[in-house]
C-alpha positions as CSV (number, residue, x, y, z in Angstrom):
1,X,-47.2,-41.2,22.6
2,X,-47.4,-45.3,23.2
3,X,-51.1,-45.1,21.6
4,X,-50.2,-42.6,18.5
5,X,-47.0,-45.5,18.0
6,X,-48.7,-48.5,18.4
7,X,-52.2,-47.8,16.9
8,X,-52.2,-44.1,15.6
9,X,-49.4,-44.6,12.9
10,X,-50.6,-48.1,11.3
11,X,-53.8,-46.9,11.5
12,X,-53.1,-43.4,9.9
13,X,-51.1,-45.4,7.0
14,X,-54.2,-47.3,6.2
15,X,-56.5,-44.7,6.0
16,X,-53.7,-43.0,3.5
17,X,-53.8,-46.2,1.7
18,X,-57.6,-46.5,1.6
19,X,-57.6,-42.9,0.4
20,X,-55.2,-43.8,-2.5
21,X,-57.1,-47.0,-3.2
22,X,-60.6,-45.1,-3.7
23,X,-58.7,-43.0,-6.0
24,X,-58.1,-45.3,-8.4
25,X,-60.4,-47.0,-11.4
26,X,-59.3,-50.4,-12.9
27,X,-58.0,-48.1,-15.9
28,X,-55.1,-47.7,-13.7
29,X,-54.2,-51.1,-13.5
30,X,-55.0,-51.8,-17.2
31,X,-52.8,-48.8,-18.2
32,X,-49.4,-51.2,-17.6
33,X,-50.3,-53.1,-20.4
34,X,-50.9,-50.2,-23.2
35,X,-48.0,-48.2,-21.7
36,X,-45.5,-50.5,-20.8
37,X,-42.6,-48.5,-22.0
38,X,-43.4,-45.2,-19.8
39,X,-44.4,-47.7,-17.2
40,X,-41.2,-49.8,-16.8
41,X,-38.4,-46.4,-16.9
42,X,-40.4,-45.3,-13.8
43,X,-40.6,-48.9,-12.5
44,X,-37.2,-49.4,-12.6
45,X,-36.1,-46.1,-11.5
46,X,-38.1,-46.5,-8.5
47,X,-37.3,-49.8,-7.5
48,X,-33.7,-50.5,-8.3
49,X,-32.2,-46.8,-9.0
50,X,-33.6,-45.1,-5.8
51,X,-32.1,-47.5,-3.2
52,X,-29.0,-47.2,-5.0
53,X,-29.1,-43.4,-4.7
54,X,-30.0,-43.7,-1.3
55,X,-27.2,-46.2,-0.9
56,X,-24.2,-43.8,-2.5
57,X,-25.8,-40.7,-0.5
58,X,-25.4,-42.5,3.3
59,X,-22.1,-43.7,1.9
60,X,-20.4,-40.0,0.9
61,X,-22.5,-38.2,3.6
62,X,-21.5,-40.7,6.5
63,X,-23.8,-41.0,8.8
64,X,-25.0,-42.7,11.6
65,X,-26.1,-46.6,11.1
66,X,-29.7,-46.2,12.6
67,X,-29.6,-42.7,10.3
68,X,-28.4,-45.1,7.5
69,X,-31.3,-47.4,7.6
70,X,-34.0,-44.7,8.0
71,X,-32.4,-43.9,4.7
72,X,-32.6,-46.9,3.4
73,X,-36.3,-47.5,4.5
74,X,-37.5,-44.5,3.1
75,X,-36.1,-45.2,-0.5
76,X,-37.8,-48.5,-0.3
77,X,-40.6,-46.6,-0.2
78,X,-43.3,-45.8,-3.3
79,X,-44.2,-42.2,-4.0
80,X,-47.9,-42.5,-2.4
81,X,-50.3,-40.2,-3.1
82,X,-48.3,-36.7,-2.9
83,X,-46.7,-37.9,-5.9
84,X,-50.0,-37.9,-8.0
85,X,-51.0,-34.0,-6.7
86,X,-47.4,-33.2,-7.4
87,X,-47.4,-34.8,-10.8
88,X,-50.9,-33.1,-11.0
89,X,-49.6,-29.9,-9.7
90,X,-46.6,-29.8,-12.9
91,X,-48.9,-30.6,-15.5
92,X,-47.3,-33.7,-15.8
93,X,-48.8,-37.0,-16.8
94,X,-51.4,-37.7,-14.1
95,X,-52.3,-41.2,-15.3
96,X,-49.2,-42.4,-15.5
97,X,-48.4,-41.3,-12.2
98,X,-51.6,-43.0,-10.9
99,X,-50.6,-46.3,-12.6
100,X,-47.1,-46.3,-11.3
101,X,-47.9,-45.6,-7.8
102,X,-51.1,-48.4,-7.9
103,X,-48.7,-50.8,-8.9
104,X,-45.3,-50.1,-7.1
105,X,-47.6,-49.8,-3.9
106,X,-48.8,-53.3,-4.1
107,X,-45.5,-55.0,-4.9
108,X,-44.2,-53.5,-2.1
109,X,-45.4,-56.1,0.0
110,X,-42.8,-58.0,-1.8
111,X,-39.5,-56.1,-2.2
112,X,-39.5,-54.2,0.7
113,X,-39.4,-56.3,3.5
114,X,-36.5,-58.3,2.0
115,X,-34.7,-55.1,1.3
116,X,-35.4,-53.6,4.7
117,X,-33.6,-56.8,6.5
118,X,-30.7,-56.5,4.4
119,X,-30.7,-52.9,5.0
120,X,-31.0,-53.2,8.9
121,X,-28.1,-56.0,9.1
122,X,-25.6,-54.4,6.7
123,X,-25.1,-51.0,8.9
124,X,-26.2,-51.8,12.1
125,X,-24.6,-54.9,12.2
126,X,-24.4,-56.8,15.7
127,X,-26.9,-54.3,17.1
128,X,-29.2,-55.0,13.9
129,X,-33.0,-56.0,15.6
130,X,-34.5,-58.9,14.5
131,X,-36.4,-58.6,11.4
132,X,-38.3,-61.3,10.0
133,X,-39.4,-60.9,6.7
134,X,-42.6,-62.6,6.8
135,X,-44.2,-60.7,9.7
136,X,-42.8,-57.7,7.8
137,X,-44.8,-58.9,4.9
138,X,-48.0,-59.4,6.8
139,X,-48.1,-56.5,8.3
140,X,-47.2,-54.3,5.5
141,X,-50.3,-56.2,3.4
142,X,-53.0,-55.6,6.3
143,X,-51.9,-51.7,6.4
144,X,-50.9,-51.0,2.9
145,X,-52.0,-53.6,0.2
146,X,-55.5,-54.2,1.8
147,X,-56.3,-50.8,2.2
148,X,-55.8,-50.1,-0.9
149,X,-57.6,-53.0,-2.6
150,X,-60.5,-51.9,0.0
151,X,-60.5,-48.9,-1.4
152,X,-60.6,-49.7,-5.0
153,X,-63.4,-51.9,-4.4
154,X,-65.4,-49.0,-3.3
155,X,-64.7,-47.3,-6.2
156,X,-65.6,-49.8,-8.6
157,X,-69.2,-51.0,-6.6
158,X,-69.9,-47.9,-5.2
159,X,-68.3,-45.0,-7.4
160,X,-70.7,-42.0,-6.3
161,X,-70.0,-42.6,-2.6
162,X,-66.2,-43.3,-3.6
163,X,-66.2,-39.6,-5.2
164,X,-67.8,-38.1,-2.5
165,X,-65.5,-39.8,0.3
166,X,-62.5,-39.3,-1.7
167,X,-61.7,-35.3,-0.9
168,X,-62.2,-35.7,3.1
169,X,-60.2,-38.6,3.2
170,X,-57.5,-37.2,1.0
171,X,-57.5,-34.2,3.5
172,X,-57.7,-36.4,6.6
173,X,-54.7,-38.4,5.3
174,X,-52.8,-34.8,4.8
175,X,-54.0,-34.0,8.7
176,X,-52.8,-37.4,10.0
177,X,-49.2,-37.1,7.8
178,X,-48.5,-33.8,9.1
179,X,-49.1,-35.4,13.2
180,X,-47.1,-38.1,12.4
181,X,-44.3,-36.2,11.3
182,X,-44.5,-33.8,13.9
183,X,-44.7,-36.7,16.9
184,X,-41.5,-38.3,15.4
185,X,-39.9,-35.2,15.3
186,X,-40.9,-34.9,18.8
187,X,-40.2,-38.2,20.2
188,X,-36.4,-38.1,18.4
189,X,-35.4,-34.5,19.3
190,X,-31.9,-34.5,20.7
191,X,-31.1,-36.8,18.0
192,X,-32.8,-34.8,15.7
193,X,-31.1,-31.6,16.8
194,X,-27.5,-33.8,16.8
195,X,-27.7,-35.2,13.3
196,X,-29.6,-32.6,11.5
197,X,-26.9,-31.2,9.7
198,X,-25.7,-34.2,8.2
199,X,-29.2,-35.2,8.1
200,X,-30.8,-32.5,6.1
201,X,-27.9,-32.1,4.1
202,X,-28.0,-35.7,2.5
203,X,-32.0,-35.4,2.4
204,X,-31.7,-32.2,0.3
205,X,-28.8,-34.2,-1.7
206,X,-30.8,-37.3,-1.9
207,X,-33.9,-35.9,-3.2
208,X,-32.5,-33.5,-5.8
209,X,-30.1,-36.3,-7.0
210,X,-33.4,-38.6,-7.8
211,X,-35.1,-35.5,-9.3
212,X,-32.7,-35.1,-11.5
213,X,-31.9,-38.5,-12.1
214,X,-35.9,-39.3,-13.3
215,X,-35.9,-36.2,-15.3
216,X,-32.5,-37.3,-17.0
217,X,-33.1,-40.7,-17.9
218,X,-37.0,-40.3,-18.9
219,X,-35.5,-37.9,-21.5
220,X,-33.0,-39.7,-22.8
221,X,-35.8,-42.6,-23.4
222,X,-37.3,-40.5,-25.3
223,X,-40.2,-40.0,-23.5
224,X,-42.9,-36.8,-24.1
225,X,-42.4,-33.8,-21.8
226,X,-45.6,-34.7,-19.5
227,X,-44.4,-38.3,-18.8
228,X,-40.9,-37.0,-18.0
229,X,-41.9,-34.6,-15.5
230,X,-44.2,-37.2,-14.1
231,X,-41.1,-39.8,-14.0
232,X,-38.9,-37.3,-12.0
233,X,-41.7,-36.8,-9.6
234,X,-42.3,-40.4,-9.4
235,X,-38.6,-41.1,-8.7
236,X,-37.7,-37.9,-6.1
237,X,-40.5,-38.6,-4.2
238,X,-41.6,-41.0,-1.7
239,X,-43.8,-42.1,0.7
240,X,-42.9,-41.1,4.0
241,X,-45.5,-41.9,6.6
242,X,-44.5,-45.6,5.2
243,X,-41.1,-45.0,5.8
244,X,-41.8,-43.8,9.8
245,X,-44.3,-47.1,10.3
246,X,-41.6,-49.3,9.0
247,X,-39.3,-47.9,11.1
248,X,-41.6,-48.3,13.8
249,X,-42.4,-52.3,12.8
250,X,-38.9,-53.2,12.5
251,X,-37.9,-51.9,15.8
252,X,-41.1,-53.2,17.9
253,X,-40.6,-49.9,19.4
254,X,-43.5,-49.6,22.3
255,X,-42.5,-46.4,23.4
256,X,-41.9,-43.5,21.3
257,X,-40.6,-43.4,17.9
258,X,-38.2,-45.1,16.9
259,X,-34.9,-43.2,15.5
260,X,-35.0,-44.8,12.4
261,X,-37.7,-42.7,11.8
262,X,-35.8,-39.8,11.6
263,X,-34.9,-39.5,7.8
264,X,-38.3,-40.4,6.7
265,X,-39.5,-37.6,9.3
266,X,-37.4,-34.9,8.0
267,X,-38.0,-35.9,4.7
268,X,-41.9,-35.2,5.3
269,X,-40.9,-31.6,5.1
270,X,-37.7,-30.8,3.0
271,X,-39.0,-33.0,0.1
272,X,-41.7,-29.7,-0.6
273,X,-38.8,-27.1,-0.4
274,X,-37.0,-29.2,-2.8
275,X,-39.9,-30.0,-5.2
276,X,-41.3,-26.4,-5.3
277,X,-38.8,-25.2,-7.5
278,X,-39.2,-27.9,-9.7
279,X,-42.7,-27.7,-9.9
280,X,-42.7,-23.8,-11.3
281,X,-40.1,-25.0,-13.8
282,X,-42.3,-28.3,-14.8
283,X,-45.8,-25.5,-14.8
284,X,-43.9,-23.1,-17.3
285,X,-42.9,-25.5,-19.8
C-alpha cells in the first residue's frame, strides 16, 4: 500500500496527464482566441461556480471536516480526460471540450494550491496539516503541467508515434484510475462504510447540481446545443485521480490513503451513474 501511495498514485496521475497531453494539437490552445465567448462560460463555471457548489453542498449536507475538504479538493479539480469521451460520447462539442480541459489543466498549477490551503484551514481548523502552497505548486507542475506539455510535444514532433501511443495509454490511464479508486476505497473503509450515506448523498447532489447548473447557464448565453452539452459536461465533471493525489500531497500521508481521499474516491464511481442518464438525453437531441 506504502509504494502504490507514495510512487503508484503520482506516477499513475502523470501518465493520465501524458495521455491527455498527447491528445492534444496546438489547435487546442489556439481555439481560446477564436472562441473566447464558449471558452470563458465554461472557464468560469469551472473555476469559480464549482467550488462554490461544492462549498453550499458540504454546508447543507454537513459533514465531516476531512469529508469537507475532500470536497473541496475535488471541485478544484479540472474535468481531465473523461470529460472529453463524455463530451464525445453526447455528441457535444468535442473541441471545445478539449480546449477547456488543455487550458483549465495548466492553470491549475496556479489556483489550486492556494485554494486547497484555504480549504484545508477553514474546516479542519486547529487540526488543519501544514500546507505550503509552493511545494503544492511544484509538485502539482512535475505530475500534471509537465506531463502534459511532454505529451503535447510528442504530438507536435512526432504525431504518427503520438497516434499510435495515444489509445494504450488512454486505456492504461483507465486501468490505473480504476486501482486507484479501488486502493482508497480500501485503505479508508470503516470510514468509508460510516460516512457513506452522507457521503454519496452530497456526491449525487453535488454532481447533478453542476450538471444542471452548466446546462442552465450555457443556455441562457445563448450558446448552440453541442457547446451547451459540452459545458454541463465540463462543469459536472472532474478529475478525480487529481483529487485522491492531492489529498495524498497535502497530508504527507506515508501509509495508506489518506481520508481526504474519500469524496474524490467515491466520486470515481457515482459521477457515471449520474452522467449516464444525461448522456442518453444529450445523444437523442
Amino acid at each position: 500500500m506504502d509504494l502504490l501511495v507514495n510512487v503508484g498514485l503520482p506516477v499513475s496521475l502523470a501518465i493520465i496527464m501524458l495521455s491527455l497531453g498527447v491528445g492534444l494539437e496546438a489547435a487546442d490552445f489556439r481555439r481560446v482566441i477564436t472562441r473566447r465567448y464558449p471558452f470563458a462560460i465554461g472557464a468560469v463555471s469551472q473555476v469559480l461556480l464549482l467550488p462554490l457548489a461544492a462549498f453550499a453542498t458540504v454546508t447543507l449536507f454537513a459533514v465531516p471536516p476531512e469529508i469537507a475538504v475532500g470536497f473541496m479538493l475535488l471541485s478544484f479539480c479540472p474535468g481531465g480526460v473523461t470529460s472529453n469521451i463524455l463530451s464525445k460520447l453526447a455528441k457535444g462539442d468535442v473541441a471545445l471540450s478539449v480546449t477547456l480541459t488543455a487550458i483549465i489543466s495548466l492553470l491549475s498549477i496556479l489556483t489550486v494550491p492556494i485554494l486547497a490551503a484555504w480549504s484545508v484551514n477553514h474546516f479542519m481548523g486547529e487540526a488543519a496539516p501544514e500546507v505550503s502552497v509552493t511545494g503544492l505548486a511544484i509538485a502539482m507542475f512535475l505530475i500534471t503541467t509537465l506531463p502534459v506539455a511532454i505529451g503535447v510535444t510528442i504530438r507536435h514532433c512526432f504525431r504518427g508515434f503520438a497516434l499510435v501511443l495515444d489509445g494504450p495509454l488512454s486505456k492504461l490511464a483507465t486501468v490505473l484510475f480504476v486501482l486507484i479508486v479501488i486502493a482508497a476505497l480500501a485503505g479508508n473503509w470503516q470510514l468509508f462504510i460510516d460516512n457513506l450515506s452522507i457521503m454519496g448523498a452530497g456526491l449525487i447532489t453535488l454532481n447533478l447540481a453542476l450538471l444542471l447548473i452548466g446546462l442552465g447557464i450555457a443556455r441562457a448565453a445563448g450558446l448552440s446545443w453541442d457547446e451547451t452539452k459540452t459545458i454541463s459536461i465540463e462543469t459536472g465533471i472532474q478529475n478525480s485521480t487529481l483529487g485522491i493525489t492531492l489529498a495524498a500531497l497535502i497530508t504527507n500521508t506515508s501509509t495508506g490513503f489518506s481520508p481526504l481521499a474519500l469524496p474524490a474516491a467515491v466520486y470515481g464511481i457515482t459521477m457515471y451513474a449520474v452522467a449516464l442518464p444525461f448522456l442518453f438525453w444529450f445523444r437523442s437531441r
